[in-house]
C-alpha positions in Angstrom: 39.7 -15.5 22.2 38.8 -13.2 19.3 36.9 -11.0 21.5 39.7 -10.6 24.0 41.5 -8.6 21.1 42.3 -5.1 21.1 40.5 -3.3 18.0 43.0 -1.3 15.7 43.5 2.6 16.5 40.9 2.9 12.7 38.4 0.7 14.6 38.6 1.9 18.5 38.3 5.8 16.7 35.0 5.1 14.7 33.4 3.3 17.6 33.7 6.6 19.3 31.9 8.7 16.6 28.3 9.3 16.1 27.2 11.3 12.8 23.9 12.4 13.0 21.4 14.7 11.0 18.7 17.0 12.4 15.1 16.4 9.9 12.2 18.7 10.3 9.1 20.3 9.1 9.6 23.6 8.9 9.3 25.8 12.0 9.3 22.4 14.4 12.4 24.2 16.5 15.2 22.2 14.6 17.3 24.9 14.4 16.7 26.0 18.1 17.6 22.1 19.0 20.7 22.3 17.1 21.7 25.9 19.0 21.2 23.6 22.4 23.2 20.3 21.5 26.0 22.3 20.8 25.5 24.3 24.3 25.4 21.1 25.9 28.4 19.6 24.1 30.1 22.7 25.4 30.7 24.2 22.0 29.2 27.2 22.6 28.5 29.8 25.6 25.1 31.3 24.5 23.2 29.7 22.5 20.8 31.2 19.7 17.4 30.9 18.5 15.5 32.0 15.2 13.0 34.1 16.3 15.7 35.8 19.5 16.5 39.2 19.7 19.6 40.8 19.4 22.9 38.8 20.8 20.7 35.6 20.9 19.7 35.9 17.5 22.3 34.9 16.0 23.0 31.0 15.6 26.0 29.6 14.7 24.2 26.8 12.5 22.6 29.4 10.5 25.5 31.7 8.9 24.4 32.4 5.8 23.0 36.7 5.3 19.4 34.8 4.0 18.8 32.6 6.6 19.7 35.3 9.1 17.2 37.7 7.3 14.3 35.3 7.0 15.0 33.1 9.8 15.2 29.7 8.0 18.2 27.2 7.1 18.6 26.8 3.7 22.2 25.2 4.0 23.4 22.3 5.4 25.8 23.2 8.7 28.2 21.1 9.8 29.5 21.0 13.5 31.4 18.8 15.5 32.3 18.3 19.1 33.4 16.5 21.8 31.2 15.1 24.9 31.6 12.2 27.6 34.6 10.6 25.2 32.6 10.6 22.0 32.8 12.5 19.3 29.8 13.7 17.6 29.6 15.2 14.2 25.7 16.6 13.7 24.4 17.5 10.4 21.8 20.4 10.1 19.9 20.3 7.4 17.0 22.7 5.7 13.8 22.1 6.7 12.0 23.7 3.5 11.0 21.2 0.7 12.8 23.5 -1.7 16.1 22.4 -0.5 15.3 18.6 -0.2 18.1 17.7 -3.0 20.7 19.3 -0.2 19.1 17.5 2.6 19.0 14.3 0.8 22.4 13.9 0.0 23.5 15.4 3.3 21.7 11.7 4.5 24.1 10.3 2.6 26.6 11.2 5.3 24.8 10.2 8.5 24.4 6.8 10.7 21.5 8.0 12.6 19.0 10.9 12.6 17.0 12.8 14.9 13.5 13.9 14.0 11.9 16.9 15.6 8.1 17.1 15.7 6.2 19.7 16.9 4.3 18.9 19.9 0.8 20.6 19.0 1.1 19.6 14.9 2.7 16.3 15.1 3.7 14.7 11.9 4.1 17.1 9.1 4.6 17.2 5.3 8.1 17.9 5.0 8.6 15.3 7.9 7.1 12.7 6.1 9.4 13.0 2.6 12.7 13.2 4.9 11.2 10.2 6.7 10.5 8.5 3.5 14.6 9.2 2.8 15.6 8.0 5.8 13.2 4.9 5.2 15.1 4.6 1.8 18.4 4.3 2.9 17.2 2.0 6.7 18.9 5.3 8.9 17.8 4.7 12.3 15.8 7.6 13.7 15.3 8.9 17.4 12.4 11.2 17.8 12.3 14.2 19.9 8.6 15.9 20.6 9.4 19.1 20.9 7.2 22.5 22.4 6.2 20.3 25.6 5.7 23.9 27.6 3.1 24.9 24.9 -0.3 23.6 24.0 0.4 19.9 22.7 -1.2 16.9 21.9 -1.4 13.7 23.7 1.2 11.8 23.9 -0.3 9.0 23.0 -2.0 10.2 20.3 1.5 11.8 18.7 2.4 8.3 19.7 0.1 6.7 17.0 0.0 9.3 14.6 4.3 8.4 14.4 2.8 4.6 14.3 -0.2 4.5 11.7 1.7 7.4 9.4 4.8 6.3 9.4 4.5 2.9 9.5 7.0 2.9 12.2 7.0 1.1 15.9 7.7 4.0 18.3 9.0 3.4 22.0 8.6 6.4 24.5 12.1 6.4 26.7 10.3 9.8 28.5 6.9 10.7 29.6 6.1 13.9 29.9 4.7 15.2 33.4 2.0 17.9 32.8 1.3 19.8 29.4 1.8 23.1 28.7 1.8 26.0 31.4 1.2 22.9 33.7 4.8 21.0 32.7 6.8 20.1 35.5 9.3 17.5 33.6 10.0 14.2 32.0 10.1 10.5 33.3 12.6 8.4 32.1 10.8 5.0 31.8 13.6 3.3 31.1 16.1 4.5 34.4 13.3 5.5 36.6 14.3 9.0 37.3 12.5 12.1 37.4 13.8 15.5 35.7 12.0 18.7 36.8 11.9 20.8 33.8 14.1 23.8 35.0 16.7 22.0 36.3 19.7 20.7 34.7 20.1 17.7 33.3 22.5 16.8 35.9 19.9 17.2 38.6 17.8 13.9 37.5 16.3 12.5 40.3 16.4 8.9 41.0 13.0 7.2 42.1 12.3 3.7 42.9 9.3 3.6 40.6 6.1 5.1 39.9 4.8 4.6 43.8 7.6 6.6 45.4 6.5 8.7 47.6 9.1 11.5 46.3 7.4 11.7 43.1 4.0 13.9 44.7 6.1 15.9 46.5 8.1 17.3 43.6 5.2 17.2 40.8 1.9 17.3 43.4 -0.4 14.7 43.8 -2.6 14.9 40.8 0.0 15.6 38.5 1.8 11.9 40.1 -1.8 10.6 39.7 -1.7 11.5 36.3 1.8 10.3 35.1 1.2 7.0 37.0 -1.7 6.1 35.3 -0.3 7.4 31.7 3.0 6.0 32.4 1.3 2.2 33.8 -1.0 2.7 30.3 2.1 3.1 28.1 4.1 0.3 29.4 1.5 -1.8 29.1 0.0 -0.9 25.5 3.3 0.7 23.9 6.2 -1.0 22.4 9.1 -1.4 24.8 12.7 0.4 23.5 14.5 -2.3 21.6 18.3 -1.2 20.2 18.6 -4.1 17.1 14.9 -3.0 16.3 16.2 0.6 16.3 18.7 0.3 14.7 17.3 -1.7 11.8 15.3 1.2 11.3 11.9 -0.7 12.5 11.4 1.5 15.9 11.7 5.1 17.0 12.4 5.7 20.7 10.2 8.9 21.4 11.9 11.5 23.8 9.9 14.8 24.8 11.4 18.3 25.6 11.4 21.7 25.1 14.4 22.9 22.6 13.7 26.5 23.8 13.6 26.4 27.6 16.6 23.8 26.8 14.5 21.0 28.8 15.0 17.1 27.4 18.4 18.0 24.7 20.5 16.8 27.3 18.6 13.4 27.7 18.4 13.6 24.2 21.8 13.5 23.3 22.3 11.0 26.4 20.2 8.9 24.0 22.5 9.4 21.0 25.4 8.6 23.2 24.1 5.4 24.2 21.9 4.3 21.4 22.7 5.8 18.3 25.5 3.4 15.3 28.9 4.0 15.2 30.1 4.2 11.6 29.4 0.7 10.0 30.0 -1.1 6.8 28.9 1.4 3.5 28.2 -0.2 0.2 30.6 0.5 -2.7 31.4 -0.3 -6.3 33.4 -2.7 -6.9 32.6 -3.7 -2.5 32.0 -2.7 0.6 33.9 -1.2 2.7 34.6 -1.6 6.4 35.3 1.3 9.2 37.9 -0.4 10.8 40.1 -0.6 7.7 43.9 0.8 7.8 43.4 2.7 4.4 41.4 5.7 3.8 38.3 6.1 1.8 35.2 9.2 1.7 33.0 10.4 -0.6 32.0 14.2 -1.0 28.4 14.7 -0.5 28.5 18.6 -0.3 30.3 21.4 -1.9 30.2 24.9 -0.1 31.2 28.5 -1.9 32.0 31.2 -0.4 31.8 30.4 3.7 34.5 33.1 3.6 33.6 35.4 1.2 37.1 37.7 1.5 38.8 34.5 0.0 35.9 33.4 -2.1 36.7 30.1 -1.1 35.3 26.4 -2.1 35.1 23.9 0.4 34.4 20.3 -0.4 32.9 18.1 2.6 34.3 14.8 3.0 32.3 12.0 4.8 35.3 9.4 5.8 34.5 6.1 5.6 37.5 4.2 6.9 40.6 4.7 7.6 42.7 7.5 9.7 43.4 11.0 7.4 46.1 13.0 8.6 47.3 16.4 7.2 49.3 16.6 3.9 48.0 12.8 2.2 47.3 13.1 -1.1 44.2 11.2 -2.4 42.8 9.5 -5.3 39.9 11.2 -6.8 38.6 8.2 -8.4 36.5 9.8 -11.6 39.5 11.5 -12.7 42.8 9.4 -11.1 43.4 12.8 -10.5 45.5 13.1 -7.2 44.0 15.5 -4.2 46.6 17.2 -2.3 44.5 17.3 1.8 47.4 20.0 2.8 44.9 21.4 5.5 41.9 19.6 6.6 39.2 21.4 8.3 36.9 20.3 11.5 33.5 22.7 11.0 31.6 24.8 13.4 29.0 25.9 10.9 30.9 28.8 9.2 34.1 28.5 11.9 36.6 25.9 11.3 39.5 24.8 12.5 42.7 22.1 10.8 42.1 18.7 12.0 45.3 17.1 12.5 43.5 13.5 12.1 40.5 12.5 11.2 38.9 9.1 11.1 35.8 6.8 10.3 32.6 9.2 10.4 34.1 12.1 10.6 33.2 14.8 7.8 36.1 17.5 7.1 36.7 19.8 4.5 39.0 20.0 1.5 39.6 23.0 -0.1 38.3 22.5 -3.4 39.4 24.3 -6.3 36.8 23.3 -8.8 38.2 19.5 -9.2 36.0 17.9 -6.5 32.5 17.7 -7.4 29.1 16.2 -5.8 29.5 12.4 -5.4 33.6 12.0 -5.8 35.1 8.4 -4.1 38.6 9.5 -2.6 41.0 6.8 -1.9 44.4 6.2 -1.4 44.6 4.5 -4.4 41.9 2.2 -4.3 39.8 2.0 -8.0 36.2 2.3 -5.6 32.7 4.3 -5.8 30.2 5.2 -3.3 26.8 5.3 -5.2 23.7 6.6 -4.0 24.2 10.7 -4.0 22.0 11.8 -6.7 20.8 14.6 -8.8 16.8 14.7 -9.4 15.3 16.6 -12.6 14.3 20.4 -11.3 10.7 21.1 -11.1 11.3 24.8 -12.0 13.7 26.1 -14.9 14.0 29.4 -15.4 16.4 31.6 -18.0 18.7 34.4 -16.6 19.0 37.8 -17.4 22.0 40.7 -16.3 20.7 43.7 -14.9 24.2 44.7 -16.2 26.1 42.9 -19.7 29.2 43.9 -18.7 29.1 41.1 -16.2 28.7 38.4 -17.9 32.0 36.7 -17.2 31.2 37.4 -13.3 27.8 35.7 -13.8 29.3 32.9 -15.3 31.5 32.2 -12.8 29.1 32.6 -10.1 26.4 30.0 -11.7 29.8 27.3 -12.3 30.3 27.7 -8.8 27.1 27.4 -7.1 25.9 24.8 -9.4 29.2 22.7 -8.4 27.9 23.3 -4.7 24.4 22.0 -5.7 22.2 25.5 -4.9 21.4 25.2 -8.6 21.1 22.8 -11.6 23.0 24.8 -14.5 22.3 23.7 -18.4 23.2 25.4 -21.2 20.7 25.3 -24.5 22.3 23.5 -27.4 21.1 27.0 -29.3 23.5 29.2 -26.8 20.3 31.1 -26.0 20.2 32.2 -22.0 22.0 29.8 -19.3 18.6 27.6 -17.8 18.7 27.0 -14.4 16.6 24.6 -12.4 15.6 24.3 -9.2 12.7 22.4 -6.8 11.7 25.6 -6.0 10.7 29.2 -5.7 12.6 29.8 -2.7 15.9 28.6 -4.3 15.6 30.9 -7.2 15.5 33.5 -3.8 18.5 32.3 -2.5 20.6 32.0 -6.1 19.5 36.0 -6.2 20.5 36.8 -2.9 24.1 35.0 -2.9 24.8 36.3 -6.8 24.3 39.9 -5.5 26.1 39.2 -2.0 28.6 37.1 -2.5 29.3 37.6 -6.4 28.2 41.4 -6.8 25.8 40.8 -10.0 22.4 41.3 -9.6 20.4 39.1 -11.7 16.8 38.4 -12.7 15.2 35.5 -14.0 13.3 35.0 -16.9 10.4 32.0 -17.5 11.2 29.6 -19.9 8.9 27.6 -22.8 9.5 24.2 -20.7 7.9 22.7 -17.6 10.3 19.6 -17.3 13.6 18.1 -18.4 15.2 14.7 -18.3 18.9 13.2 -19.0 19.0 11.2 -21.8 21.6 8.1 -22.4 22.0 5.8 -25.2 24.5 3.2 -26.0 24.0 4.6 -30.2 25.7 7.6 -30.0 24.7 8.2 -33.4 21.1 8.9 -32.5 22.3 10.4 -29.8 23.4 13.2 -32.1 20.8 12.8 -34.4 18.1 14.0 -31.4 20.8 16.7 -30.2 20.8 18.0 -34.0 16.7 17.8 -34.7 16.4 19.2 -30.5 18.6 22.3 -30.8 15.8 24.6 -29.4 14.7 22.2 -26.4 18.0 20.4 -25.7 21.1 21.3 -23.9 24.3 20.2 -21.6 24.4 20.3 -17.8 27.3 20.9 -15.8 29.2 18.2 -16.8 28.3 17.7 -20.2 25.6 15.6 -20.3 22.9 15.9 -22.9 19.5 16.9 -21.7 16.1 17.7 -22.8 13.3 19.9 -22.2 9.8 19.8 -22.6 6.7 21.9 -22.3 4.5 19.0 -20.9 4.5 15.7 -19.7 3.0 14.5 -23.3 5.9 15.8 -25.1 7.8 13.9 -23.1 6.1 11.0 -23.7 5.9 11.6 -27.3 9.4 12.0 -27.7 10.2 8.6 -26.0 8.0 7.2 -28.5 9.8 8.8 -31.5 13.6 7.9 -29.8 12.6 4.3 -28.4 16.5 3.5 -29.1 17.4 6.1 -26.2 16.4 6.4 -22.5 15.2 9.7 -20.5 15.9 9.7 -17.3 14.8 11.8 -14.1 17.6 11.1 -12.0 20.9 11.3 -12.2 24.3 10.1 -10.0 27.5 11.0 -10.0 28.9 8.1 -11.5 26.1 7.1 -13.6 22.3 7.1 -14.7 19.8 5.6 -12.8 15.7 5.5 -12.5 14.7 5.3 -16.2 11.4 7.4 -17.6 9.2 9.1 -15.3 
């Protein structure tokens, strides 16, 4: 009888969502794949690609002046729409490796992801760390090969490469028809149909197998030759597509394309549709915590300044994780027991947005955010519960900075509070009150914190190198010596945003040395929200 009830209006919503992120090596055509998923969600008209020209150029997922100017994403976009009765709320992330820390908490916020691999380079540094993030937290993963009307490997041997590197079971659902100048389409292995490559994805054409007749006259003979034999080979010798495998995280179905011509995104996000997890069940502190429950709970996994910069404006995005949220609650903000007024929440289009009414299980929204909400916040509606697992890592690069101009240094202040709330940059201040140190992962963020204090804060900066090559939080339950190594560290210590105490070194054997001298306290390299984790290294 239980399954002839009707789930709950919480539970019937989140079975309708799927929240997904976009993971890439640099230059793979992420970006371009994002611009066509929302064309064939009908979110946009025209879609635009990175290297375009003029009208085209300009993609909604990548708003910031930077990216436009150098043709990269450095932010994570967030877009939703509507399509065949589900809702789908995609997550693009940045593809460089100096923005990981953004992209791995923006995983925090996903049930599924789709990784784009370019057809001619395969797997990719970049796309092996998000992998290995994806790995950590069991995300299930479709794959899309994309560039299929370029030069490209063989399928099979991108196939493997997926297998051996990623230790990974991966299960074509497509099989590409020709390579390169010679690509006439995909197969669909699993429904038997044939899609020429410039036609929509509509226009599939049913065949009765790999022996119709139909098949030579739309591809030619060879070509048929040549995706019967492939096709026969992979059936045979490649795993078959299995959803509770996929969704344990144990096997990638692989689907081909061409993000550019806009060949394969619609069979792609057919795929999504049919394949990829509803919201499920997300581990908290003091429990876990089902979709399909009446009362709300989210976590913020991103803060955003300045997405309008004539309001100079702080956003705060919300992953819900159960529950419905309807204009004008007021939430728990659990590390404070501060209550959140939700007046107007908003439903992004990358930099657009609109006031959602309602939102529910998997949706992400945004709060405006007036410097209360930080990185890794639990809202409830009363409810004493945390959601771990959104973390800060030590920086790899800190650096002092320097005004062009003293008279700003109020503005400059402000502008580093702000954009180290959003996460661009790690902010400490030296126990000495020498320079603010900021860290990053890398060069190209130090780029970026230039470009948007000039832009959006109108003080132009310059950074200076510091006498340190690391630093690490350090905890201990004697807050006597805790003191004692603040008092004897003035020149190589200092707080972070919140507070915390931190030190720097100038080598990896000072660090060592000083855990030697301080055995009764711990230095550690990562840090969350709610608490210390990962202990020395």
């Amino acid at each position: 009888m239980d399954a002839l009830v009707a789930p709950t209006p919480v539970a019937a919503e989140a079975a309708r969502r799927r929240t997904f992120a976009i993971i890439a090596h640099p230059d793979a055509g992420k970006t371009t794949l994002t611009e066509k998923l929302l064309l064939k969600g009908g979110a946009i008209q025209l879609a635009g690609a990175v290297r375009a020209k003029g009208n085209a150029r300009r993609t909604r997922s990548d708003w910031m002046k930077i990216e436009q100017d150098r043709g990269i994403s450095v932010a994570t976009s967030v877009m939703t729409f509507e399509r065949g009765g589900l809702v789908f709320n995609l997550l693009d992330t940045p593809g460089h490796e100096d923005f990981s820390e953004d992209t791995y908490r923006t995983l925090t916020a996903v049930d599924a992801a789709v990784m784009v691999l370019d057809a001619a380079k395969g797997i990719e540094s970049q796309t092996r760390k998000l992998f290995e993030v994806c790995r950590l937290r069991d995300i299930p993963i479709i794959t899309f090969v994309n560039k299929m009307d370029r030069e490209a490997r063989d399928p099979f041997e991108l196939i493997d490469e997926i297998e051996k590197t990623l230790a990974l079971d991966a299960a074509p659902v497509a099989w590409p028809v020709g390579r390169a100048g010679d690509f006439a389409g995909t197969y669909d292995l699993l429904h038997r149909h044939f899609l020429p490559v410039d036609a929509d994805d509509a226009a599939a054409i049913p065949l009765s197998g790999l022996d119709d007749p139909k098949l030579a006259k739309l591809v030619g003979e060879a070509r048929a030759a040549a995706l019967r034999e492939e096709a026969e080979l992979a059936e045979a010798g490649l795993n078959a597509f299995d959803l509770d495998s996929f969704r344990e995280g144990h096997l990638t179905p692989v689907f081909f394309g061409s993000a550019l011509r806009d060949f394969g995104v619609g069979h792609l996000l057919d795929g999504l549709a049919r394949y990829a997890p509803p919201p499920g069940p997300r581990e908290g502190d003091p429990r876990a915590v089902e979709p399909g429950e009446d009362k709300l709970t989210g976590f913020v996994f991103k803060v955003q300044a300045n997405m309008d910069p004539n309001h100079r404006d702080r956003v705060a995005f919300v992953r819900l994780c159960s529950g419905k949220l309807t204009k004008g609650m007021r939430l728990k903000q659990v590390r404070t027991g501060k209550q959140v007024p939700v007046n107007a929440p908003l439903f992004f289009f990358a930099k657009d947005r609109q006031v959602a009414e309602e939102a529910w299980p998997g949706d992400v929204v945004g709060v405006a955010n007036h410097g209360t909400l930080r990185i890794g916040d639990t809202l409830t509606e009363g409810e004493a519960l945390n959601f771990r697992g959104v973390p800060s890592f030590a920086p790899e690069i800190l650096r002092h900075v320097q005004l062009e101009d003293p008279m700003l240094a109020k503005k400059l202040k402000t502008a580093l509070e702000q954009l180290a709330e959003e996460g661009v940059v790690q902010l400490f201040r030296p126990l000495d009150g020498s320079l603010p140190v900021v860290g990053v992962v890398g060069q190209l963020q130090l780029d970026v914190l230039q470009s948007r204090l000039k832009v959006e804060y109108g003080v132009p900066a310059r950074f200076q190198d510091t006498m340190w090559s690391m630093m690490r939080w350090v905890t201990g339950e004697d807050k006597a010596a805790l003191e004692r190594f603040a008092a004897a560290n003035r020149r190589d210590a200092g707080e972070d945003h919140d507070g915390e105490l931190v030190a720097f070194f100038g080598s990896d054997w000072r660090r060592k040395r000083a855990e030697e001298e301080w055995p009764m306290l711990r230095f550690h390299a990562v840090r969350e929200q709610h608490g210390l984790i990962a202990a020395t290294r």
